[in-house]
N, C-alpha and C positions, 0 to 999 in steps of 0.2 A: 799575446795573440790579439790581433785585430779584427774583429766582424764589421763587414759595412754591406746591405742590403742595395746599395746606391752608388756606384764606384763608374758615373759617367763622367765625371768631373777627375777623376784619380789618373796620375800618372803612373800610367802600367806597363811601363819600361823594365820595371826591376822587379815583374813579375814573371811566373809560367803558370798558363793557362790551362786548367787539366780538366775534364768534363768524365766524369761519374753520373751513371744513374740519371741521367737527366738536369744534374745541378753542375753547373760553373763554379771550380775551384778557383782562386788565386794564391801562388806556393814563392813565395819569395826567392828569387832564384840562390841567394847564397843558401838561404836553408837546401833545396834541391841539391847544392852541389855537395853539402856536406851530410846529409843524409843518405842513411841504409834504408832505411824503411819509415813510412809516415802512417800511421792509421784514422782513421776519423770514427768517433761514434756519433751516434745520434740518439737522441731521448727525446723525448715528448709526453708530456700525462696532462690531458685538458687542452689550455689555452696555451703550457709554457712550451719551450722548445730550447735542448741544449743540445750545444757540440762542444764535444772535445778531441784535443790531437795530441799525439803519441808519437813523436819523433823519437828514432834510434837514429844516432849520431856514431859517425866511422869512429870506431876504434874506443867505443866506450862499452858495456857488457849490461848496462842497467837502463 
């Protein structure tokens, strides 16, 4: 997985664009196509700040 705060310079051709909450996703579009479900968390405690994602992929159980 990729984080980039700065993606004006990025070709975003081989993305999809999905807006949650007020924040701009970028979703790789092969992953979209092979994904059932994708979740995001969010954490934060102080200054740090995580994400993590949780792709369910077709035809896998775990």
């Amino acid at each position: 997985m990729s984080v980039d705060t700065y993606a004006r310079k990025a070709n975003m051709k081989f993305y999809e664009h999905l807006r949650y909450e007020g924040a701009e996703i970028l979703v790789a579009k092969n992953l979209v196509s092979q994904a059932a479900g994708v979740t995001l968390e969010l954490k934060k405690f102080l200054m740090f700040k995580w994400i993590k994602v949780h792709a369910m992929l077709y035809g896998h159980s775990t």
